[in-house]
Backbone as CSV, one residue per row, in Angstrom:
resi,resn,N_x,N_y,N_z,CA_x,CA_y,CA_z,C_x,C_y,C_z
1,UNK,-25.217,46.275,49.121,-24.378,45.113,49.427,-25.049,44.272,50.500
2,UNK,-25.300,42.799,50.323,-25.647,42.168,51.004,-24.600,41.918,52.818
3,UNK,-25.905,42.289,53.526,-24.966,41.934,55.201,-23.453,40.998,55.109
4,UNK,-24.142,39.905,54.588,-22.895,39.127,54.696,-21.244,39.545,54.037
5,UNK,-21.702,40.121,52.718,-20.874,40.716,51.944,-19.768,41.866,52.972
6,UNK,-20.725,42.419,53.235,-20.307,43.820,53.950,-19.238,43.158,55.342
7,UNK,-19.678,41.938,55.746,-18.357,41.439,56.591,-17.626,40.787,56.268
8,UNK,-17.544,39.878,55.100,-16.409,39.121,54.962,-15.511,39.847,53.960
9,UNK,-15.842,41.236,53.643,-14.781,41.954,52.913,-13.864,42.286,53.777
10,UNK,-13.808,43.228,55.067,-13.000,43.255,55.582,-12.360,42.454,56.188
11,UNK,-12.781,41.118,56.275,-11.766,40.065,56.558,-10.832,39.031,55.387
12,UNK,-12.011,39.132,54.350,-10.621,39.212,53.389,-9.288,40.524,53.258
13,UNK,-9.588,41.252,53.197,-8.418,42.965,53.391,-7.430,42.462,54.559
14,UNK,-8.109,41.507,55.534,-6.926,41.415,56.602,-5.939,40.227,56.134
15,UNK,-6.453,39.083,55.980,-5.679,37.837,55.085,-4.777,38.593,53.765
16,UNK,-4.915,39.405,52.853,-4.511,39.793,51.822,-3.410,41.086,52.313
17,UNK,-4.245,41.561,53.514,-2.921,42.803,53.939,-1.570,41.482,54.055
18,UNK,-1.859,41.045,55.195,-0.621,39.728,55.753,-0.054,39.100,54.595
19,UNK,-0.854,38.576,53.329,0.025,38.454,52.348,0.934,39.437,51.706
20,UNK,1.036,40.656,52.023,1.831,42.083,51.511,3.143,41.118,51.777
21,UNK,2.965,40.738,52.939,4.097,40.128,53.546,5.252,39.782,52.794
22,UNK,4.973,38.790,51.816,5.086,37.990,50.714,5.820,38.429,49.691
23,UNK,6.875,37.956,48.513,7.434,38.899,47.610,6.665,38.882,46.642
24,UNK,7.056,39.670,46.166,6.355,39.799,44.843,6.145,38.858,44.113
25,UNK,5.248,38.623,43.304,4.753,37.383,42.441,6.068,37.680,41.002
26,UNK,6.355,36.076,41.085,7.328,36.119,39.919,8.415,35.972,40.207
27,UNK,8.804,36.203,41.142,10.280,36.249,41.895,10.604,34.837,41.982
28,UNK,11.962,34.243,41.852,12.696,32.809,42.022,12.435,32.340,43.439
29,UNK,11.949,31.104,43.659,12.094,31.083,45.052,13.045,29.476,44.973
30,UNK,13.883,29.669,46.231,14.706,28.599,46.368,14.622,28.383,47.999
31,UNK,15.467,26.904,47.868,15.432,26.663,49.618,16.682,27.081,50.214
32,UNK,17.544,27.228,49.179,18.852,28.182,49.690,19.534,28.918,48.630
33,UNK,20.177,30.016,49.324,20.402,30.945,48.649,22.068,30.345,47.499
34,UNK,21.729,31.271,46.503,22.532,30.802,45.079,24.276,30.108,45.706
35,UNK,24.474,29.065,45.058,25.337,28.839,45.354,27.179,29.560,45.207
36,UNK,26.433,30.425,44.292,27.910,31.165,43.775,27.529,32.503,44.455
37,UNK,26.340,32.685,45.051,26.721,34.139,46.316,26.399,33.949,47.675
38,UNK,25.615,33.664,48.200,26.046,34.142,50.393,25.437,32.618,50.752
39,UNK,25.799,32.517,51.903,25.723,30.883,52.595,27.078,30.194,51.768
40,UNK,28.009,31.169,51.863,29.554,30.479,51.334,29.898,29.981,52.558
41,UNK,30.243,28.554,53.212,30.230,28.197,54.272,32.084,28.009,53.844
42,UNK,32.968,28.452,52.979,34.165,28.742,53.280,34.297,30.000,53.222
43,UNK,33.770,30.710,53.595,33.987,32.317,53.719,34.505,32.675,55.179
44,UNK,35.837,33.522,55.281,36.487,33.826,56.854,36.115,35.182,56.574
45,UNK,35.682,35.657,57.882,35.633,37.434,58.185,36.708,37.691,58.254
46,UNK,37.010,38.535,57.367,38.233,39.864,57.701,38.190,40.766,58.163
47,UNK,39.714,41.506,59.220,39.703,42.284,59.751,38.915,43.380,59.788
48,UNK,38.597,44.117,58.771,37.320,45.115,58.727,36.268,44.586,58.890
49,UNK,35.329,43.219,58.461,34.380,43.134,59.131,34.373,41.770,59.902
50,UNK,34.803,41.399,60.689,35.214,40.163,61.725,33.847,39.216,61.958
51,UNK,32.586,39.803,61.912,31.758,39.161,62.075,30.883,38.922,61.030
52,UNK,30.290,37.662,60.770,29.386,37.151,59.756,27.941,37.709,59.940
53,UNK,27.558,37.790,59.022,26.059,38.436,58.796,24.997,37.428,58.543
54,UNK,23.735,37.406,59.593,23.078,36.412,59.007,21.811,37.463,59.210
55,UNK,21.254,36.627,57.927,19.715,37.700,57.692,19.096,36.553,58.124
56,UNK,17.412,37.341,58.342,16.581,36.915,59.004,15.174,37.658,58.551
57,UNK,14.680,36.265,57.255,13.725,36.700,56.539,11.703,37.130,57.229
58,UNK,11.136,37.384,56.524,10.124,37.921,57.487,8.826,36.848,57.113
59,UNK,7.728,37.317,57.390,6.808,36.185,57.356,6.440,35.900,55.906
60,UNK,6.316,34.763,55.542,5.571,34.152,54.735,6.981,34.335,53.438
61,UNK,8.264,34.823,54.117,9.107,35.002,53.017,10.379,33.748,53.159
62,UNK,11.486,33.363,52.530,12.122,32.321,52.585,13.613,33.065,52.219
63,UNK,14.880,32.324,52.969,16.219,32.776,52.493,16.645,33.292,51.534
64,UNK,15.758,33.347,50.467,16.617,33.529,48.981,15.807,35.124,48.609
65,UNK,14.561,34.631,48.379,13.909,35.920,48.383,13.805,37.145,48.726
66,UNK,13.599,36.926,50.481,14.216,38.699,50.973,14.933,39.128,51.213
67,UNK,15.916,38.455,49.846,17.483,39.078,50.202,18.131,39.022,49.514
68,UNK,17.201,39.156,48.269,18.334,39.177,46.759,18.728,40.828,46.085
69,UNK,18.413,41.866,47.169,18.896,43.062,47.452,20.645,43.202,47.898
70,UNK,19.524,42.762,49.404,20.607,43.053,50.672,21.864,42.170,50.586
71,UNK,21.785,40.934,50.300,23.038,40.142,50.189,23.983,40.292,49.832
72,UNK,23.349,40.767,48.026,24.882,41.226,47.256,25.503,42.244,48.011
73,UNK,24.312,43.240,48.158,25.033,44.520,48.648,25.861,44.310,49.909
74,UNK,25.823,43.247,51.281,26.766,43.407,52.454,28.175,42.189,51.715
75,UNK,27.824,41.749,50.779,28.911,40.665,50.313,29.686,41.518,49.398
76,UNK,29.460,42.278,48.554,29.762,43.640,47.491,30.958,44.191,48.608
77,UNK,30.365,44.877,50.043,31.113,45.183,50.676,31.730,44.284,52.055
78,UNK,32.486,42.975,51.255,33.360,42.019,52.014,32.685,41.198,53.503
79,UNK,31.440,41.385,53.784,31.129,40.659,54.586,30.804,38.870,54.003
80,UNK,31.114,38.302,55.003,30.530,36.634,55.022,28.745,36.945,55.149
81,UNK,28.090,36.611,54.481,26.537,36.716,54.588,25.886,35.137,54.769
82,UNK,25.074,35.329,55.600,23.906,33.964,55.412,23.058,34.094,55.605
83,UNK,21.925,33.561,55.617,20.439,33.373,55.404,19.859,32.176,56.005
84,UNK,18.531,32.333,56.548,18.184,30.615,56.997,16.765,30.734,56.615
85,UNK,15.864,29.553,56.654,14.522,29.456,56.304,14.127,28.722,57.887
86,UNK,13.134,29.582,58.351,13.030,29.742,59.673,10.761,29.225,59.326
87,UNK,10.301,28.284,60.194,9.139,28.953,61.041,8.080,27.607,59.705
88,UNK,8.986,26.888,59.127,8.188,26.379,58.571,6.907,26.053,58.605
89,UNK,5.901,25.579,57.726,4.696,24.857,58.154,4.679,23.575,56.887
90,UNK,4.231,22.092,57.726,4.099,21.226,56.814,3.197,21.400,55.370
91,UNK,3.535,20.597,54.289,3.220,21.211,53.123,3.398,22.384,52.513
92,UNK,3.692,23.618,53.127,4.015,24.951,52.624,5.392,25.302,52.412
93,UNK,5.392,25.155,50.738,6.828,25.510,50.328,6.740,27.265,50.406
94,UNK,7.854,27.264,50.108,8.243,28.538,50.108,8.450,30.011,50.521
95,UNK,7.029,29.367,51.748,6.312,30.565,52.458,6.808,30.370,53.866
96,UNK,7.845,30.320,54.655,8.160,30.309,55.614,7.689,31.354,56.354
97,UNK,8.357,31.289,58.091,8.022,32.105,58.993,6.720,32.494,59.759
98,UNK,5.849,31.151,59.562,4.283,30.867,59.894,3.926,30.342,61.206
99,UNK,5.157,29.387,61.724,5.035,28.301,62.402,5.134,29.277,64.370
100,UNK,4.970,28.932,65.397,5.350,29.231,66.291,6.834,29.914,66.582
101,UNK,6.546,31.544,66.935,8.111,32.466,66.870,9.268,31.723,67.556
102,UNK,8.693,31.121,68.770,9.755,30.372,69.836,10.106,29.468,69.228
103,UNK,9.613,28.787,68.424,10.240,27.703,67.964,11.379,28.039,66.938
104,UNK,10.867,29.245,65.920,11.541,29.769,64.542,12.772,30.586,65.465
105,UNK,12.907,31.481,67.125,13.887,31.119,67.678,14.667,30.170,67.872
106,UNK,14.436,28.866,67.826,15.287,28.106,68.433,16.247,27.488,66.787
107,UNK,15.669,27.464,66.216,15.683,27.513,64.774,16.759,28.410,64.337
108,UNK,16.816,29.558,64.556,17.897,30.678,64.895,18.354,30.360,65.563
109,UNK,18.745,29.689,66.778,19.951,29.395,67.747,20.691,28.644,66.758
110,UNK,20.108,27.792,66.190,21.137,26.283,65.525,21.977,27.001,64.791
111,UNK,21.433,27.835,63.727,21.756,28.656,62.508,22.916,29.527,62.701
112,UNK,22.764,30.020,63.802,24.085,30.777,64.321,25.120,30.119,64.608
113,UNK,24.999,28.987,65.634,26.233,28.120,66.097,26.608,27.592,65.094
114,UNK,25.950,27.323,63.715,26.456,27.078,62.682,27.562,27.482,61.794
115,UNK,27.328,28.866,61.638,27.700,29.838,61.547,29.213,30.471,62.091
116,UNK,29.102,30.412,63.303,29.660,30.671,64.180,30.661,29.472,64.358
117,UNK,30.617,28.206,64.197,31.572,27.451,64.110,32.185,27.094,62.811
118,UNK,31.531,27.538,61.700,31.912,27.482,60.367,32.985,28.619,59.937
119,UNK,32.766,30.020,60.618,33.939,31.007,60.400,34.690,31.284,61.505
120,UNK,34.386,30.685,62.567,35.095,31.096,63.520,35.374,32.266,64.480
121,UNK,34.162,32.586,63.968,33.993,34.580,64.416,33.388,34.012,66.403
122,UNK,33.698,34.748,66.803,32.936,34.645,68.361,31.809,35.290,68.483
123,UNK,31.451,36.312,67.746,30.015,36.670,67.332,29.637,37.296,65.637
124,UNK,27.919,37.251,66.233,27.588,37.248,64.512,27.163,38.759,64.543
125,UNK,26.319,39.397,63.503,25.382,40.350,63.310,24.068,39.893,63.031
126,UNK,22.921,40.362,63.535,21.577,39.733,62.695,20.997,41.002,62.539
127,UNK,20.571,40.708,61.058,19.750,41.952,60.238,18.315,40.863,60.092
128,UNK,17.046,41.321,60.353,16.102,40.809,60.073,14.921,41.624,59.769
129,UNK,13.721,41.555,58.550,12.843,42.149,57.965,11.431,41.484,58.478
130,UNK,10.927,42.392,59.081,9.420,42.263,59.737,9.878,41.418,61.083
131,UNK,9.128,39.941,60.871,9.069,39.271,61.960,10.463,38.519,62.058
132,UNK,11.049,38.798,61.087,12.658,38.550,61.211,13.824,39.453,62.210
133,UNK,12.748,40.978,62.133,13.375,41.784,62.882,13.368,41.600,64.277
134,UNK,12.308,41.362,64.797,11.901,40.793,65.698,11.968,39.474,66.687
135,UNK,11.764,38.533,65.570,11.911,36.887,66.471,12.997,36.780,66.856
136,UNK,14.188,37.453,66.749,15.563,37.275,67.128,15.775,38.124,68.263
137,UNK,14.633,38.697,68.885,14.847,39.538,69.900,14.753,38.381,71.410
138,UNK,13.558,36.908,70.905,13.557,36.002,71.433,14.653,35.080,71.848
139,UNK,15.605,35.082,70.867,16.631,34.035,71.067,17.751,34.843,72.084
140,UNK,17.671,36.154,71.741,18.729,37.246,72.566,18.342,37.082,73.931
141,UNK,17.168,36.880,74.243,16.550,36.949,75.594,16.127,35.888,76.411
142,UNK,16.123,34.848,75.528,15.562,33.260,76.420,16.488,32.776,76.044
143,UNK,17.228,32.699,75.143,17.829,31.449,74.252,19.445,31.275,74.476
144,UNK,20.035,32.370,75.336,21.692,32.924,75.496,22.027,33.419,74.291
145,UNK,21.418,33.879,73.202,21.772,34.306,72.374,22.646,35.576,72.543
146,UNK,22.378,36.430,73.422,23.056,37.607,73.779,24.697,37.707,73.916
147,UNK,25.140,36.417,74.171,26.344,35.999,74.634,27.254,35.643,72.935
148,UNK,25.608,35.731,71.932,26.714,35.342,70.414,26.217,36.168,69.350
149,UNK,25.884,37.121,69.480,25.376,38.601,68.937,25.880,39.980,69.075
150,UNK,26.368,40.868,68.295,26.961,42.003,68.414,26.106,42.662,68.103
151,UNK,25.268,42.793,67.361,23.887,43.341,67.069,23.264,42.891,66.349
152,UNK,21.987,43.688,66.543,20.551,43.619,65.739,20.214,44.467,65.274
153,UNK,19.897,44.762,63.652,19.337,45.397,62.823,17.948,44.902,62.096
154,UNK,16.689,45.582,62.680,15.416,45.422,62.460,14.890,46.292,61.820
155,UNK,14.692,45.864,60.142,14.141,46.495,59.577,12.482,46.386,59.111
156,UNK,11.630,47.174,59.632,10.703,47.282,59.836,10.420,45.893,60.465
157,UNK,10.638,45.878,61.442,10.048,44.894,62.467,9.115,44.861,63.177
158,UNK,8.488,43.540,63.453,7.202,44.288,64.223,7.571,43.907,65.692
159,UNK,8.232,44.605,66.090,8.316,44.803,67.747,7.546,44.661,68.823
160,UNK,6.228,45.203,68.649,5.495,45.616,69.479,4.285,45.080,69.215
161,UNK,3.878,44.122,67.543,2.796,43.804,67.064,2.405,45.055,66.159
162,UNK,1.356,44.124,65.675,0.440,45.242,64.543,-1.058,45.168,64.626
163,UNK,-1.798,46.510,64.270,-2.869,46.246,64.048,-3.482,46.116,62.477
164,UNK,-2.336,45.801,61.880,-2.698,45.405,60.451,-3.527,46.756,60.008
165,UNK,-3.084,47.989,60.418,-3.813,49.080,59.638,-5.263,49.052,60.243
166,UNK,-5.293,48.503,61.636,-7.034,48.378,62.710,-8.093,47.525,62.018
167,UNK,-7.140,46.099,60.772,-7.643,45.593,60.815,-8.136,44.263,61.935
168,UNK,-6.685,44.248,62.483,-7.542,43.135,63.599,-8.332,43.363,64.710
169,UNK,-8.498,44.584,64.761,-9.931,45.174,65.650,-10.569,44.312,65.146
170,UNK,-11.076,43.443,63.992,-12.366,42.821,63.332,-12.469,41.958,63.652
171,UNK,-11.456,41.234,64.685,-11.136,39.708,64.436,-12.073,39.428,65.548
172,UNK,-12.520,40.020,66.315,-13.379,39.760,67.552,-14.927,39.422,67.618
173,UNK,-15.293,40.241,65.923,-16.469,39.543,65.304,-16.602,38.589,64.771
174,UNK,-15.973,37.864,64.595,-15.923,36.714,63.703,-15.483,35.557,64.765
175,UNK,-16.528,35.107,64.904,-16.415,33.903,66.689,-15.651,32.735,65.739
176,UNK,-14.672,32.499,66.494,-13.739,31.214,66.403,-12.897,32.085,65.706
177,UNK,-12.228,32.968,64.906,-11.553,33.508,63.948,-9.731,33.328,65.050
178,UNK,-10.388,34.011,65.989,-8.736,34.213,66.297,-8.070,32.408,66.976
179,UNK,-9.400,32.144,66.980,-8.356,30.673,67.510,-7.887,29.749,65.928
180,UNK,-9.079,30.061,65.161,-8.319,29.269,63.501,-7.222,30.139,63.282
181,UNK,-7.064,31.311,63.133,-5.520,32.163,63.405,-4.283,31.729,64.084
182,UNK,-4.465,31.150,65.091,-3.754,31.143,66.184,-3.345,29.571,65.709
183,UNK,-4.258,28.487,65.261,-3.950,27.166,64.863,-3.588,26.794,64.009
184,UNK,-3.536,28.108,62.418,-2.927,27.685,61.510,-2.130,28.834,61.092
185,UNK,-1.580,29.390,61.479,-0.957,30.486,61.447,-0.398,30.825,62.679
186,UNK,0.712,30.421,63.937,0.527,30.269,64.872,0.898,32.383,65.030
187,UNK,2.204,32.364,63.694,3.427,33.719,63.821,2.393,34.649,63.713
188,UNK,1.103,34.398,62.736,0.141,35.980,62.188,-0.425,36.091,63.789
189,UNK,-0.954,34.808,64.411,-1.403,35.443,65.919,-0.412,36.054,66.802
190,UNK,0.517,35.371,66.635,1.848,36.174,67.736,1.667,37.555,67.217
191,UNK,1.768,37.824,66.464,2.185,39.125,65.724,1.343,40.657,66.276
192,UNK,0.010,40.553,66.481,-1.196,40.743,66.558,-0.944,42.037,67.922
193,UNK,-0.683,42.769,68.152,-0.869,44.224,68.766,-1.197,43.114,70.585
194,UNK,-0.704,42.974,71.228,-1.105,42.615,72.923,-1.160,41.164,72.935
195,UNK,-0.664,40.687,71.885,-0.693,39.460,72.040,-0.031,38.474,72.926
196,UNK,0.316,37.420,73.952,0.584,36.698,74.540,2.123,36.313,74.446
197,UNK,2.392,36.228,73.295,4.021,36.085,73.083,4.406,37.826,73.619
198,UNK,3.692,38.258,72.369,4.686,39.797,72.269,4.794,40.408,73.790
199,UNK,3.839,39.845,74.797,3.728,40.329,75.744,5.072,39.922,76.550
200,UNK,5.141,38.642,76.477,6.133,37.979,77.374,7.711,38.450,76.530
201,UNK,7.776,38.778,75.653,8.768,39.299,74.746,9.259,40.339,75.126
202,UNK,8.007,41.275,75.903,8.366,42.683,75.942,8.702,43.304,77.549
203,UNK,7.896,42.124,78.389,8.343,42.571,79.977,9.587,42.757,80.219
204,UNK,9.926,43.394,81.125,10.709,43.742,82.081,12.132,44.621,80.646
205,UNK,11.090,45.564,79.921,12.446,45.807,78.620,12.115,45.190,77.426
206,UNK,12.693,46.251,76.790,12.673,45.574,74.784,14.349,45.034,74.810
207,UNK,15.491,45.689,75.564,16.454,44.938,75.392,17.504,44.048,75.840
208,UNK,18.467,43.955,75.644,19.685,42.776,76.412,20.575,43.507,76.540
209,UNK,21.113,43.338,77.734,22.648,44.327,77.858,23.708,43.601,77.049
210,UNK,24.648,44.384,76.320,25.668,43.906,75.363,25.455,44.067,73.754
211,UNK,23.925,44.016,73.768,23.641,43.980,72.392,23.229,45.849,72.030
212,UNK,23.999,45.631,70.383,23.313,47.105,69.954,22.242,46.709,69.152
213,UNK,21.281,47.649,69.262,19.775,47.735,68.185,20.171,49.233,67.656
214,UNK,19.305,48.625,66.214,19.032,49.544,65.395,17.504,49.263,64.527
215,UNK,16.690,50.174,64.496,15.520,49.543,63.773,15.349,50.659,62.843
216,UNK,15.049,50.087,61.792,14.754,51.291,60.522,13.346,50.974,59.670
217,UNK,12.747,52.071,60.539,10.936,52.355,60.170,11.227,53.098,59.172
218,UNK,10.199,53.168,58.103,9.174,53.678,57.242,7.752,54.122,57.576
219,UNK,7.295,55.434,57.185,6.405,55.682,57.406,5.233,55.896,56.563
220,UNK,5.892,55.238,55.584,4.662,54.164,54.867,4.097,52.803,54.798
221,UNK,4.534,52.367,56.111,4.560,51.082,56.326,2.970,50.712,56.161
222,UNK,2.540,49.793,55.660,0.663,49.472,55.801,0.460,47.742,56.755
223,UNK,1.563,47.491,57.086,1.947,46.066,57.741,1.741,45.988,59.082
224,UNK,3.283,46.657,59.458,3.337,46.766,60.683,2.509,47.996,60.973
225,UNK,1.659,48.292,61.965,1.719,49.527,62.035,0.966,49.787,63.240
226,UNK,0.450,51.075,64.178,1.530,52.037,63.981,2.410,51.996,63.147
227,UNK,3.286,52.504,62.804,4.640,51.911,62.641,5.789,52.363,63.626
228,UNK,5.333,53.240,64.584,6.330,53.420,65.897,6.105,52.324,66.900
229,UNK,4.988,51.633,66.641,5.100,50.227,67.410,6.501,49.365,67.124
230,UNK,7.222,49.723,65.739,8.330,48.643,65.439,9.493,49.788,66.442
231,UNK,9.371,50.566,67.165,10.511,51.257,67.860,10.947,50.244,69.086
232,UNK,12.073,50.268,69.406,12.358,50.103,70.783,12.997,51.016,72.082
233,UNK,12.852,50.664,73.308,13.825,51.698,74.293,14.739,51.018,74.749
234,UNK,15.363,51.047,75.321,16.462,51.440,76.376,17.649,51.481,75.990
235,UNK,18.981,51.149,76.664,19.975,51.202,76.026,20.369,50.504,74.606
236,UNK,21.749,51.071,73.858,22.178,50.857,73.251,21.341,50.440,72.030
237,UNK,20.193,51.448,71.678,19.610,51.396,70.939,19.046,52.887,69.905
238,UNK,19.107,52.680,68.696,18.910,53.499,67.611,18.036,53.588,67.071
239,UNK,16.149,54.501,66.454,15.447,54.141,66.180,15.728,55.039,64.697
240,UNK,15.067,54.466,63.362,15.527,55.351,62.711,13.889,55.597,61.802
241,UNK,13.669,56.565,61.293,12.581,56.726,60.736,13.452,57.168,58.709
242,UNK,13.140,56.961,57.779,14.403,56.493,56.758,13.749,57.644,55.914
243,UNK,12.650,58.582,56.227,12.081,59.432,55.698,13.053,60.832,56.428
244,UNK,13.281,60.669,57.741,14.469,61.789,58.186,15.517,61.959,57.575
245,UNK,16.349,60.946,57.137,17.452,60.615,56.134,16.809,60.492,54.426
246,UNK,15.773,60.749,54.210,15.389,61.063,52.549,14.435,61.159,52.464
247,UNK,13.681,62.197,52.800,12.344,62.491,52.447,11.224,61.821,51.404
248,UNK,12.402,61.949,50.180,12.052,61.314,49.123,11.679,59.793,49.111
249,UNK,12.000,59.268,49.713,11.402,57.634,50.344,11.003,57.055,50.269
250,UNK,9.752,56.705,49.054,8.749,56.314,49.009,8.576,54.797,49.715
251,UNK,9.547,54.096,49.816,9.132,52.462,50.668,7.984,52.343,51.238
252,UNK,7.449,51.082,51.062,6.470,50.814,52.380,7.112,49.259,52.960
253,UNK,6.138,48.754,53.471,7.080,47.334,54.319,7.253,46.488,53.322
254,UNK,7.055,45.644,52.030,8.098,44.550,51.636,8.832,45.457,50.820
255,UNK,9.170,46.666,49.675,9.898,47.252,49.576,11.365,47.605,50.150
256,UNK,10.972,48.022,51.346,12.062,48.862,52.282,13.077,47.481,52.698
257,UNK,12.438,45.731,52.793,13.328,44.671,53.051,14.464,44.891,51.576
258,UNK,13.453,45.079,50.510,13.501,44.166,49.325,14.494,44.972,48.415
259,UNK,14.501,46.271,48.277,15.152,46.938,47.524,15.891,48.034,47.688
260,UNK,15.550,48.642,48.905,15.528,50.562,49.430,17.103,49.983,49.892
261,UNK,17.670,51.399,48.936,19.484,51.738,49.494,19.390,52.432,50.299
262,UNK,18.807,53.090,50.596,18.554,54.145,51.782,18.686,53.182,53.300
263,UNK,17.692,52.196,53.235,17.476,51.297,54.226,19.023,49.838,54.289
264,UNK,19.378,50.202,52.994,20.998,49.316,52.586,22.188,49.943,53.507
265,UNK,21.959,51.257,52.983,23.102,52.332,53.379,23.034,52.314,54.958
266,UNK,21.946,52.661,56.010,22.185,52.347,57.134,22.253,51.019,57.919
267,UNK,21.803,49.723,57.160,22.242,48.528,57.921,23.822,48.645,57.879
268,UNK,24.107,49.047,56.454,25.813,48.547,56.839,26.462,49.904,57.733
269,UNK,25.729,51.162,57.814,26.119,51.991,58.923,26.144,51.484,60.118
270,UNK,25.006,50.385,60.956,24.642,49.866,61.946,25.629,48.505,62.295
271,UNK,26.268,47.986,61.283,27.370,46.799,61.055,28.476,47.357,61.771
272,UNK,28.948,48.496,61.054,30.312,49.270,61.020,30.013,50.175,61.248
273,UNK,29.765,50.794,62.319,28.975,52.124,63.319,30.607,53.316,63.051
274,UNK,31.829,52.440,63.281,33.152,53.256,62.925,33.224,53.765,61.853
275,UNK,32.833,53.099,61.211,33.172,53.686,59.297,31.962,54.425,58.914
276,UNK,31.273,54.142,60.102,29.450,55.359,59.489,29.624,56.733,58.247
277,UNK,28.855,56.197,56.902,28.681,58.182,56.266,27.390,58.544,56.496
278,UNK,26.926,59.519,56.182,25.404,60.183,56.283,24.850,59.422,55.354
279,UNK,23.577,59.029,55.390,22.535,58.500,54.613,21.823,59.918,54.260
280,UNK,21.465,60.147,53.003,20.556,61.066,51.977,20.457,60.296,51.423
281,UNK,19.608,60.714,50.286,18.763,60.577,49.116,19.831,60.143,48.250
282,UNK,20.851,60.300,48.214,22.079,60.256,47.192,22.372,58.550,47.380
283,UNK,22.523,58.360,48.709,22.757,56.665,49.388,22.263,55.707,48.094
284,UNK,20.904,56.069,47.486,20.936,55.126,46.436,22.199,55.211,45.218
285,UNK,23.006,55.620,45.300,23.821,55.727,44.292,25.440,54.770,45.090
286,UNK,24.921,54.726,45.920,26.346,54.038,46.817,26.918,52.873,47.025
């Protein structure tokens, strides 16, 4: 294999891991989710579940897509559900969640008060997949979000950053690489294991007093990873590994957003912590 060859393979493997991101090819993509299921903006929470659910899709994914699982299933069981398309970049349909995290926070502030003045609930829930799990940890912490949140459910989130499986160890050979990263892709650089956001994200604590966390790893994740990098500490927080609760498991990271009841069965455990059953292997049947 020619020198050159031998390096720009592994930097294609890193661009193509980050597209994992992405749903599956073939899938419907819309700019909002179906009109006859969630983003029902006349939908009131009822007494069993009082607060509205808004998901919070992951990179390079859009409202409709990573959540044509999860939706039915928290609307199936009587919640108000919504969705937003967060992190845009000009010209790029479909592929949201690219753009600067702080900003795709603030983006999430609107979305909530939206929300939040549309049902009337005094707080919401946010469930979010990858950098969905995550960027909302921003708005909880800079944004007063804490004050309109009952919790956060992060499924496979990247918390802590990734090393893309030690691919971005590579990025340091390739002179100029991380600043074209960083300029057209602002979220894949945030994302990145010590990076500058995640840093300022993570001082002084991963959390907010008032809020509950729950994060539900896979340990087949090839995305995020570690994948105990997507853990958090301190209070009022739950880390869950979804292979303890079903061995059988097979998920890895767009899976475990996209389809896994296992990973279904404990968000709405993490919703309604009162009404909690055991998650097994059986959960897909539930």
């Amino acid at each position: 294999m020619l020198p050159w060859k031998r390096v720009l393979r592994p930097l294609a493997a890193l661009l193509l891991t980050a597209a994992a991101l992405a749903v599956p090819a073939g899938s419907a993509h819309a700019s909002a989710a179906p009109s006859s299921g969630w983003n029902d903006y006349s939908c009131k929470p009822s007494a069993a579940h009082p607060r509205p659910v808004v998901l919070v899709h992951g990179t390079l994914g859009n409202s409709v897509d990573n959540w044509l699982g999860l939706a039915p299933y928290l609307q199936h069981r009587g919640y108000c559900v919504y969705s937003l398309d967060y992190g845009q970049l000009p010209n790029v349909p479909f592929f949201h969640g690219l753009g600067p995290i702080d900003k795709s926070a603030q983006q999430l502030s609107d979305f909530v008060d939206k929300v939040l003045a549309s049902t009337g609930a005094a707080k919401a829930d946010l469930v979010g997949h990858s950098q969905g799990g995550m960027m909302p940890r921003w708005y909880l912490k800079f944004l007063g979000g804490a004050a309109k949140v009952n919790a956060l459910v992060g499924i496979a989130p990247s918390n802590h950053g990734t090393t893309l499986s030690g691919l971005t160890s590579l990025l340091p050979y390739f002179p100029g690489a991380e600043a074209l990263l960083d300029a057209a892709t602002p979220a894949l650089a945030q994302q990145i294991v010590g990076s500058d956001f995640l840093t300022k994200l993570n001082a002084g604590g991963d959390t907010v007093p008032g809020v509950r966390y729950t994060v539900l790893a896979t340990r087949y994740d090839e995305v995020v990873t570690p994948y105990r990098t997507q853990f958090l500490s301190g209070s009022g927080v739950r880390n869950v590994v979804l292979q303890d609760l079903c061995p059988l498991d097979l998920s890895e990271h767009v899976l475990v957003g996209l389809i896994d009841r296992i990973a279904f069965h404990e968000v709405a455990n993490a919703l309604d912590p009162a009404h909690a059953t055991r998650t097994t292997c059986a959960s897909v049947f539930s």
